[in-house]
N, C-alpha and C positions, 0 to 999 in steps of 0.2 A: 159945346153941344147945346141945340136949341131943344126947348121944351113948349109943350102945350101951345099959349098964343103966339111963339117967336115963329114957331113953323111957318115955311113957307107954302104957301099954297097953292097947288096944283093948277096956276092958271097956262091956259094955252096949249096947243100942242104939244107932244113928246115924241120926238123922233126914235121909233127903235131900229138901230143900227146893225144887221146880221152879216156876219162874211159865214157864206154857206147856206144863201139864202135860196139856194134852191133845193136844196137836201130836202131829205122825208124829215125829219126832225121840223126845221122850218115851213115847210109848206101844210105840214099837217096842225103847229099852230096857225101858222096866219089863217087858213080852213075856219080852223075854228074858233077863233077870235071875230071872223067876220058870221060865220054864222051864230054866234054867241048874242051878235048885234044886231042879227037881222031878226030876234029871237026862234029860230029856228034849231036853237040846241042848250045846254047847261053849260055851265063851266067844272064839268063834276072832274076832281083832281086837285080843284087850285083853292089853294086857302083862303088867297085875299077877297075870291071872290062866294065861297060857299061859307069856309069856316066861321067858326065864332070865337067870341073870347068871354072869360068869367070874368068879373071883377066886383072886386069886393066881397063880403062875404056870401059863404052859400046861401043864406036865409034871407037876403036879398035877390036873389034870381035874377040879377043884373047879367045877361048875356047875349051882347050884340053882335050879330056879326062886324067881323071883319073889318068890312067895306065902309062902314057905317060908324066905325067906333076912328078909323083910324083915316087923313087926308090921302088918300090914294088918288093919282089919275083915272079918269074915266076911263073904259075904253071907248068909245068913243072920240077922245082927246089924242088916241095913239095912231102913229104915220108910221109906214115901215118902209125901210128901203136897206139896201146891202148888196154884196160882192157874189161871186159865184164862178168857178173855172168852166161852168154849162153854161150855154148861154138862155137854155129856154125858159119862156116864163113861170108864171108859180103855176099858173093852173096846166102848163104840160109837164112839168117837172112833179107838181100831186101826183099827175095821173102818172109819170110815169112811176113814180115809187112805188103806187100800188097799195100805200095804209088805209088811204080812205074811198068808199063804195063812190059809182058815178053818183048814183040818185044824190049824195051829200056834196060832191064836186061843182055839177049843176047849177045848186042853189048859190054858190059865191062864183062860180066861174067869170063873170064881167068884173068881179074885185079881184081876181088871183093875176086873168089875164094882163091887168094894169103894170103889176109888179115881176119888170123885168129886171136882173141882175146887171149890176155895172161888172167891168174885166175884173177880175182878183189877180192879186199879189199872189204868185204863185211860185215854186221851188218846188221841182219835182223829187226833189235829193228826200224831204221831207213827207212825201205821200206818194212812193215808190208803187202801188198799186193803182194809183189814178194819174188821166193824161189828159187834160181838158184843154181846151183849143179858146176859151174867154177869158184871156190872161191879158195883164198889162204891159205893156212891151218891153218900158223899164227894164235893167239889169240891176242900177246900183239903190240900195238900200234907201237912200237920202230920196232917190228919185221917186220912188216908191211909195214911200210916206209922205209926199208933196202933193201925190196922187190921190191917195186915198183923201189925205184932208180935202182937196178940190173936191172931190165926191160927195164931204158932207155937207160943203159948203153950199157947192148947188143945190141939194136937195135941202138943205135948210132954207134958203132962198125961195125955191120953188112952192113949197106947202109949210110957209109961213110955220116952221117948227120954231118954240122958243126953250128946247133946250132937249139935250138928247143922252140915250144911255147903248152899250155897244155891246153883245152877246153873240160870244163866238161858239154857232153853230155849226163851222167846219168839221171836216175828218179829223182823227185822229193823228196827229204827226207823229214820228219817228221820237224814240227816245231819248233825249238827250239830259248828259251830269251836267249840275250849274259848273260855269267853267268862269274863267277870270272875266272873261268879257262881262259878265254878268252879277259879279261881285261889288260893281258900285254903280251910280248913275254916270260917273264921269268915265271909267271904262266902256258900258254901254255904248257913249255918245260915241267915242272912239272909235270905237268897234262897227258902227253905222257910218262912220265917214271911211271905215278901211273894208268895207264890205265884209265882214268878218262870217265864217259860214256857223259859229256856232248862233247867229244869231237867224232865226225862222220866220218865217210869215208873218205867226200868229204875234211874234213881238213886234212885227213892223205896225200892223193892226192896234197892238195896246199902245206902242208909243204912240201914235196918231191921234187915238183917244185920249190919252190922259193929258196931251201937251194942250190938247183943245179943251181940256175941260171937261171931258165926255167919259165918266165912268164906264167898267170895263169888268164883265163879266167870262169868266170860262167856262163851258160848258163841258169842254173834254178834257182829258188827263195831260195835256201837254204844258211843256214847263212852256210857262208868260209871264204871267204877272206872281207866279210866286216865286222871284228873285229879288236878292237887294238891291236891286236897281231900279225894279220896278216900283217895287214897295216906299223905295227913297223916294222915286217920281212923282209918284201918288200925294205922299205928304208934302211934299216941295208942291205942288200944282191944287193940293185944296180937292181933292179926288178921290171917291170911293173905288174901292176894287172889289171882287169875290172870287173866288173857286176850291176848287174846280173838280169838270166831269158829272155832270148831270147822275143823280142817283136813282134809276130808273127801278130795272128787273130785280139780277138775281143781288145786288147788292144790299136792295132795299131789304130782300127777304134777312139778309145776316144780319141788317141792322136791327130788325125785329125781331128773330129769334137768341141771335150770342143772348142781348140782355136779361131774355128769360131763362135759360139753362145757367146764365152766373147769378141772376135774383137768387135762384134753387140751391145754387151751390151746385151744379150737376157738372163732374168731368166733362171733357173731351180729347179723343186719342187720335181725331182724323174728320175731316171737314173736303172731300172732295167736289169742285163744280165744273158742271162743262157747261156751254152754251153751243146752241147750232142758228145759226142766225145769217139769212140769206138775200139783206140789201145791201146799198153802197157801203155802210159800216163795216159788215161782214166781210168784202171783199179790200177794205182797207185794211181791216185787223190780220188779212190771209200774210201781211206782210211781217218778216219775224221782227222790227223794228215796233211800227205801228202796233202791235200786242203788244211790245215791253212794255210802251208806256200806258195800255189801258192793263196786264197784269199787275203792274206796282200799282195802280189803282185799287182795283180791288182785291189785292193782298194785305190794305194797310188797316182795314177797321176791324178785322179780330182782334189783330195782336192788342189795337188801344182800348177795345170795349172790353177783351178777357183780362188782359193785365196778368201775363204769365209770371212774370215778376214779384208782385206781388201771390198771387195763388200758384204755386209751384206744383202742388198736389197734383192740382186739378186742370192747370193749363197748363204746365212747364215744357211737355214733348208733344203736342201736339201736331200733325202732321195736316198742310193747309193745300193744294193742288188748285187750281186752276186754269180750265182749257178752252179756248174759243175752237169753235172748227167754223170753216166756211161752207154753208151749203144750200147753194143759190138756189132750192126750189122750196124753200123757208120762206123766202124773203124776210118781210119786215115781222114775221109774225116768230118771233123768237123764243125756243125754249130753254129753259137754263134749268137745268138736274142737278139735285146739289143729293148726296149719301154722308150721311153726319153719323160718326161713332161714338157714343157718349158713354159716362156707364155713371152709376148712382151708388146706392148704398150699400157699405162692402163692398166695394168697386165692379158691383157685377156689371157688366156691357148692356146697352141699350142702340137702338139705331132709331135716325129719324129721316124719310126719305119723301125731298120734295121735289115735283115736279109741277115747273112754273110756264105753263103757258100763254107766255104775256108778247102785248104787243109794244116796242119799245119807244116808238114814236109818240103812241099815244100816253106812255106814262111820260115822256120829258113833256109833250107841248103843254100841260100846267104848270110845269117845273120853270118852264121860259117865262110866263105871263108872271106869275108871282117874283119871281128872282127882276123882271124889269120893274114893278111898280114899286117894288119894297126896296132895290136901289136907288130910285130915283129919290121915293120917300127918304132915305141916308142922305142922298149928295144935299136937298135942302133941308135937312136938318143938320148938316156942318158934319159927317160922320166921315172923317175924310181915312182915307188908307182901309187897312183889311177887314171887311167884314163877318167877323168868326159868326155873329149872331145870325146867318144865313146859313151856316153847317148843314140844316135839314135834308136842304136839295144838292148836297153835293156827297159825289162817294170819297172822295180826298181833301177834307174842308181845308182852308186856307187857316194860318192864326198866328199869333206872335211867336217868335224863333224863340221865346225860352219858355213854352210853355206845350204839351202836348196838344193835338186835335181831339176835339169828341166827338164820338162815332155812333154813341148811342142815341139813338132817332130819338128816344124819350125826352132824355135829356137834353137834346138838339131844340125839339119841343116849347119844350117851358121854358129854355135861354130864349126863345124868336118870341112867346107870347110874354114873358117879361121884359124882353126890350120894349114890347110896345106899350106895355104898361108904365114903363120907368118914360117914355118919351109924354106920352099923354098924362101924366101926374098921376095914374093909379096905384095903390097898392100891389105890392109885390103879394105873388102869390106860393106859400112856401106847402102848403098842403098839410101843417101841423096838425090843427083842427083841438088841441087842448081849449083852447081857449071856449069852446061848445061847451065845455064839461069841467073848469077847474076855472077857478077864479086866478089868472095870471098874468 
């Protein structure tokens, strides 16, 4: 792993690569990446480009942002191109999702209209609520992935990209257990020359990346790249990965609060959430497949931030619910109700009842700008295979098979600003603070 002057440095283009690049998700970044650069808006959401970082001590007041402390691509330096089962372009595909006002459409409409989607790799077995008619004609697996790389290829060709990162913006796929196919790279291979069906899209997508070199991000809860196949890919080809399932709404909320009711020591007897959410997500989730795999999503960060296990008292029966409903006159403007049962001292009962009216597009599209530049930043810093230290933006972090995920956003935190510490040669920051007051 490179440090300090070994890094390599953000010259040239960076291609970012979306399958699902007409989605609300996608079109409400690319919106706002380009109007970011015509400065016609903030980047408010995204670390790399607001936040700051401390270092060194406090009585030094050393805190730079971000962008400034640490070799990130410009955006300016970033190209966007990707896949789509619509075929229309970004600025009718914004408008038709609906997140963002015309007056802010207007302003980049000659940039959105440019970025038309190539056919995607499609399996309707896999997004049984969606039927898009910009697919690639391909049947078999092999052929598929021959396709997508000619995709990169051309567009790397054409705007002179020298080197690219891949973030699957797509639906939601259907749930699927890691199965044999997926249990090594050499099965994998197999299993793509025998058309094998437990293998999906979104894998035809990361093999394509990771065999080209092209790290490979998940944005949704579908299994990809968190199989030992993939994972062996990655290390075998010198390749970062991340996921997955962008940490948007109501997930963000439990990652903020569990940590505060376990700081207290405060039970919990019941943690109920619905969400009513009424764009194309919504109507992929209507599918009971497509919800398994975004419920094991966000069913998995209580259990690791409470730790029932260890505190039996206080988490051991705790009762977790989780509900999407579909309902199209929401659209993207999503609420998630969570009724929380706690109780305190003496075990008397408490309740905490949040209602989250958030918009869901608008909390992922910083979550994509930071997850591409803080990838790319890994792939040339030699950081090849999983990146746990990205946990923040993800509701199901990716990490090594013998060790648990961390789920608490805090602590998600200070592991992302001390990776950037430990790469740029600062001090680690442990928040001790004796050393102010005791000679130690």
């Amino acid at each position: 792993m490179k440090q300090i002057a070994d890094i390599e440095k953000p010259e040239g283009k960076l291609g970012v690569l979306i399958p699902g690049l007409g989605g609300a998700v996608s079109t409400t970044f690319l919106a706002g990446v380009e109007a970011i650069r015509r400065g016609f808006a903030l980047p408010i959401g995204s670390i790399t480009q607001m936040g700051t970082i401390r270092l060194g001590k406090r009585f030094e007041y050393r805190i730079p942002h971000i962008k400034e402390f640490v070799p990130l691509t410009r955006l300016e330096d970033l190209s966007f191109g990707g896949w789509d089962i619509f075929p229309q372009n970004c600025y009718e595909a914004a408008s038709q999702a609906g997140v963002l006002k015309e007056k802010h459409l207007e302003q980049v409409k000659s940039f959105l209209e440019k970025l038309r989607p190539w056919p995607a790799a499609f399996n309707q077995s896999f997004v049984k609520n969606l039927n898009g008619s910009h697919v690639k004609p391909q049947n078999s697996h092999l052929d598929l992935i021959e396709d997508i790389k000619a995709d990169i290829d051309a567009f790397g060709r054409e705007n002179s990209v020298s080197r690219f990162v891949m973030i699957w913006c797509g639906s939601t796929e259907t749930y699927l257990k890691p199965a044999a196919v997926h249990a090594s790279l050499r099965n994998f291979e197999e299993g793509l020359k025998n058309n094998d069906p437990e293998i999906s899209p979104s894998m035809l997508y990361a093999y394509a990346a990771l065999t080209s070199g092209i790290p490979y991000i998940n944005g949704a809860p579908n299994l990809t790249v968190d199989i030992p196949a993939m994972e062996e890919l990655a290390e075998k080809q010198g390749v970062t990965i991340a996921g997955k399932d962008f940490k948007t709404g109501q997930t963000l909320m439990k990652t903020i609060l569990a940590p505060g009711l376990k700081a207290r020591m405060l039970g919990l007897t019941g943690w109920y959430s619905t969400n009513l959410l009424g764009n194309r997500d919504g109507l992929v989730l209507d599918d009971e497949g497509s919800f398994k795999s975004k419920e094991e999503s966000k069913l998995s960060a209580l259990q690791t931030i409470l730790q029932p296990d260890i505190y039996p008292e206080l988490y051991g029966e705790f009762h977790h619910k989780v509900a999407i409903t579909y309902y199209p006159p929401r659209g993207d403007k999503k609420e998630g109700w969570d009724a929380i049962d706690i109780f305190g001292w003496l075990g008397y009962p408490m309740q905490i009842k949040v209602d989250f009216l958030c918009r869901d597009s608008i909390l992922a599209a910083p979550l994509v700008l930071d997850l591409v530049l803080f990838t790319d930043l890994a792939q040339r810093v030699g950081m090849t295979g999983i990146q746990e230290w990205l946990s923040f933006y993800f509701k199901n972090p990716q990490c090594a098979p013998n060790i648990y995920a961390e789920h608490d956003l805090f602590i998600q935190l200070m592991k992302l600003k001390n990776t950037l510490r430990y790469l740029l040669g600062e001090e680690q920051i442990t928040h001790l603070g004796l050393d102010y007051y005791y000679a130690i």
